[in-house]
N, C-alpha and C positions, 0 to 999 in steps of 0.2 A: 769266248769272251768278246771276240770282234763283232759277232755276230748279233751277240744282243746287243752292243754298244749302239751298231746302224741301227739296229730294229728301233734303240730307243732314240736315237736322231731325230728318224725321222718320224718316230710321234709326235715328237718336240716342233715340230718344223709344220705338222699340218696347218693350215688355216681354218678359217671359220666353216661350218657349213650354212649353207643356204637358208635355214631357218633361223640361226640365230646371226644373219647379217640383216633380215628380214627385220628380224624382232629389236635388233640396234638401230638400223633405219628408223621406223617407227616412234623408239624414243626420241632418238634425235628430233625429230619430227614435233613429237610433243612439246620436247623443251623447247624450239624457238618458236613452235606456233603460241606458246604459255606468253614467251621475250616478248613478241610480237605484240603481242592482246594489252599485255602489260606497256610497253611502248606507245601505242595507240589510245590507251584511257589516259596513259597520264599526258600525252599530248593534247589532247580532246580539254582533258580539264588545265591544260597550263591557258591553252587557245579561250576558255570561259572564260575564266577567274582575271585574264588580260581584259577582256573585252569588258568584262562587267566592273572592274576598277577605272577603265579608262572612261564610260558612260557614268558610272557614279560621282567622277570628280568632276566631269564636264555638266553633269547638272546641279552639283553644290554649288560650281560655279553660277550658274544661270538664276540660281535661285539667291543668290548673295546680291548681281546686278538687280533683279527685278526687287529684292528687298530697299536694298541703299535707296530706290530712285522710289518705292512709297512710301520711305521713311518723310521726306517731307514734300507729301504732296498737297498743294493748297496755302502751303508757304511764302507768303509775296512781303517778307521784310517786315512783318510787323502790320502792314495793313491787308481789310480783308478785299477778298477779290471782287470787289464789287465795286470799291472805292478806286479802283486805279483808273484812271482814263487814259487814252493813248494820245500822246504828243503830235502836235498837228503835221510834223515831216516825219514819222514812221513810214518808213518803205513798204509796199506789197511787197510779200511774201512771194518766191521763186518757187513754183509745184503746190502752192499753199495744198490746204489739206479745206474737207467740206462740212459745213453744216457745225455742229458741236465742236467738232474734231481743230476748229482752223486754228492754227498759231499763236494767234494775237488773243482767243477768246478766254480771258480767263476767268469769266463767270462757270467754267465748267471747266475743273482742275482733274475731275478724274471721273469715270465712267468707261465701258467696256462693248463691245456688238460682237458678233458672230460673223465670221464669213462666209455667207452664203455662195461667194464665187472668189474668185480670184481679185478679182474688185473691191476694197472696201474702200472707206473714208473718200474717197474721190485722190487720196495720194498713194494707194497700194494698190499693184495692178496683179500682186505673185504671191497672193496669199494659199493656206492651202484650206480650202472650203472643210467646213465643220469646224475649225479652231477657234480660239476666243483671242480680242483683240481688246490690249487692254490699252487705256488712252491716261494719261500723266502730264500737269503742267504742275511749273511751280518757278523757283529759285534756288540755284547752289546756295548754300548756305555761308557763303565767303564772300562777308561783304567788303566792299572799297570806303574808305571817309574819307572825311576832309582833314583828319590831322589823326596822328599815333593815337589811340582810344587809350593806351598803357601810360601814354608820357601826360602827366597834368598840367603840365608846364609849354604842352606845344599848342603854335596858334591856329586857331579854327577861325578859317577866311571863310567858310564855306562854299568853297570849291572843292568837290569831291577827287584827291590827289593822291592816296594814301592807298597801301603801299603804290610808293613811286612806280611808275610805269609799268602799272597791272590796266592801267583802263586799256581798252582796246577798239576801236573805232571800227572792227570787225565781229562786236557781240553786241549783242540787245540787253539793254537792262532793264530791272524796276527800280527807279529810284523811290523811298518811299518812308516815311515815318508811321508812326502810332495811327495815324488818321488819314494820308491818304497816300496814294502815288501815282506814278507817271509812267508806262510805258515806253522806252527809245532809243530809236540807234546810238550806238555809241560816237560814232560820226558828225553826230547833232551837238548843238552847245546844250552845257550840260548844266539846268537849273544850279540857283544856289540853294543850300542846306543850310544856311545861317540863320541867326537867331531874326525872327520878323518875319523870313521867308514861307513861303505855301507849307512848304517843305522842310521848314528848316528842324534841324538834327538830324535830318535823316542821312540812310545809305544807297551805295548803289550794290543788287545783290542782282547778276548775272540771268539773266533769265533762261528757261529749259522749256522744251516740249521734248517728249518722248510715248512713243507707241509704239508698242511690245508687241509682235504679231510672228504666225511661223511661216516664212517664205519657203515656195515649193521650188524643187530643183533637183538633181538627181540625189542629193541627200538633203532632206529637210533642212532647217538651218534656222535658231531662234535671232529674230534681226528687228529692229526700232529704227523707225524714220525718228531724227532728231533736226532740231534747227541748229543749220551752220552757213559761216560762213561762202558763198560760191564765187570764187575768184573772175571765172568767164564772166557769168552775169551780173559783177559787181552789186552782189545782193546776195540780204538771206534766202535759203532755200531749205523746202523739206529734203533730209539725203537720207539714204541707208546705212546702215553698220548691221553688218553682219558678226553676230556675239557666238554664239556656240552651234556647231553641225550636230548632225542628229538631233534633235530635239525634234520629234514628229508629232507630238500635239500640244496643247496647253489647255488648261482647264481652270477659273477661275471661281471660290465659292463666297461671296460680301456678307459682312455682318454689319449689321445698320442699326442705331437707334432713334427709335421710332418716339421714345418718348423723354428726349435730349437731355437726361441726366449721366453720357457721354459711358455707356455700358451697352456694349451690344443685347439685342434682345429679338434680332432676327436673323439667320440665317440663309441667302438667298441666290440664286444665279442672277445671272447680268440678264433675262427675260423677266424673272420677277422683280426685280428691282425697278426696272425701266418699266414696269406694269404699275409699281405704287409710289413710283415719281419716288424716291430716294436717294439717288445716288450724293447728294446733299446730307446725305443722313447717313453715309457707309466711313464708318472709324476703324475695317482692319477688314483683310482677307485672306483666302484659306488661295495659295496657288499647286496646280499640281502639274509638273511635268513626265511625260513622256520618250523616252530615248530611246532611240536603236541603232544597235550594230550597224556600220557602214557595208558588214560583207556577210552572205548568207553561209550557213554550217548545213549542209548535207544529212545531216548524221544528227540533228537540231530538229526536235518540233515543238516547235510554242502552242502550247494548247492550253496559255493561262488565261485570267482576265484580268485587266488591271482597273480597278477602281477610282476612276477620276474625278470625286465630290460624285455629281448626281450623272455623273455619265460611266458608263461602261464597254468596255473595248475587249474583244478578241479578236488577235491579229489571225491567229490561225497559219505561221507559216515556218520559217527557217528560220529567223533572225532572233536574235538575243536582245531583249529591249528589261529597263528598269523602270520603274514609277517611283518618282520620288515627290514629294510633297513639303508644300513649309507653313505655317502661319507666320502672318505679318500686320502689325499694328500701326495706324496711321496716326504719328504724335499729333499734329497741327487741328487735323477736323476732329480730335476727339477733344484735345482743352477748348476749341471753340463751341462744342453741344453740350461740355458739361459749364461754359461760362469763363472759362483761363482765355487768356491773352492769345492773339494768334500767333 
């Protein structure tokens, strides 16, 4: 009885042999090389879905600024841009910008050029060649008067005062009625709006330029020289604002009517446009942007093409980029081609 008792001990007691620690190695093996693979897709795809949410909202963004600022392009308070002349003590412009492009010129409230270098307009020196540059003047649409426009009962001196201490002696205005206006520093005495006057009823509605262009740098970056104030050189100047990173291209498509019943009836790039003298004649455009990932994925190959109106891109590399696109209708030029008020 003892005997067998040990014999069965120590059956009980052997360990593994050598093939089946083999063959449990091996699972093992399996199972976390399985964890592992599993671990690494779903990283890979948390690291996308981060990347491609974060370039989707920065170009909803982008595409929201470039809309607001052609919702009223060509907007000068009610008169058209032909009729304003500039106040005889408007200051030169600090970096002005050249040719079409310059600050003060608002016979040309919108139109677009290519960068063929790093240079355009004679005020952008870090552009990135091949992108479209789109050019914007007009007026915030918040005008100043001379007395509460809600209250019937308040009196209109015409002195432009209203709301109290919004005028700024640091912004250019258009002051301007039904029929004509005035370009000028705030700084300058400021016409009356009263009844008899050049001017009179009018407002004073803040004046803007902006140009939309993609500066080059170690991450693209969509950015618009605007007129602002410059404290050193006590003068307006053109400055930068840099609006959303990544943004590596821009692509711009105009729709123009050509035969002024304010219905687009052509579809065109900023080459053919500026080929049949239109830009006069463009009521809404097609923008499309381009983003990419600020960091390359290894494990990442872009081998799409992304459709930008009449242009075509394959990046061909690591980075994770979106194309996003918008249509945008320009109120102001389209009731003046079909006959509405400006």
């Amino acid at each position: 009885m003892q005997s067998r008792a040990i014999r069965q001990t120590r059956r009980s007691a052997k360990g593994f042999t050598l093939v089946e620690l083999m063959v449990a190695m091996l699972l093992g093996l399996i199972v976390a090389g399985g964890a592992s693979a599993i671990y690494l897709a779903s990283k890979q795809s948390l690291t996308e879905t981060e990347q491609v949410a974060a370039l989707s909202e920065n170009g909803r963004f982008a595409l929201q600024l470039i809309g607001n600022s052609t919702r009223h392009i060509g907007f000068y308070g009610g008169a058209s841009p032909t009729d304003i002349r500039w106040d005889a003590s408007l200051s030169a412009v600090v970096g002005d910008c050249s040719g079409d492009a310059a600050a003060y010129d608002t016979a040309n409230s919108i139109f677009a050029v290519r960068a063929n270098s790093a240079t355009v307009l004679g005020c952008i020196t870090d552009a990135v060649p091949g992108t479209d540059v789109l050019v914007i003047k007009g007026v915030d649409p918040s005008p100043l008067w001379d007395a509460d426009p809600d209250d019937p009962d308040a009196e209109r001196d015409g002195d432009i005062s209203f709301p109290p201490g919004t005028w700024s002696d640091q912004q250019v205005y258009v002051i301007a009625n039904s029929e004509s206006g005035i370009l000028m520093d705030g700084a300058d005495t400021r016409p009356s709006v009263g009844q008899g006057a050049e001017l009179a009823f009018g407002n004073a509605w803040p004046y803007q330029l902006q140009i939309f262009y993609i500066r080059a740098g170690a991450t693209p970056t969509l950015s618009r020289k605007v007129l602002a104030w410059d404290g050193v050189a006590g003068a307006m100047s053109v400055q930068t604002q840099d609006l959303v990173q990544g943004v590596e291209n821009i692509r711009f498509i105009f729709g123009y009517d050509s035969s002024n019943n304010g219905r687009v009836d052509t579809l065109a790039n900023l080459t053919e446009v500026t080929t049949a003298n239109a830009w006069d004649q463009v009521i809404s455009l097609q923008a499309f942007i381009l983003l990419r990932s600020d960091l390359a994925d290894p494990n990442y190959d872009n081998a799409k093409t992304y459709q930008m109106g009449d242009l075509a891109v394959t990046p061909g590399d690591n980075v994770r980029r979106i194309l996003l696109h918008s249509d945008m209708v320009m109120r102001n030029p389209r009731l003046v081609l079909s006959g509405g008020a400006f």
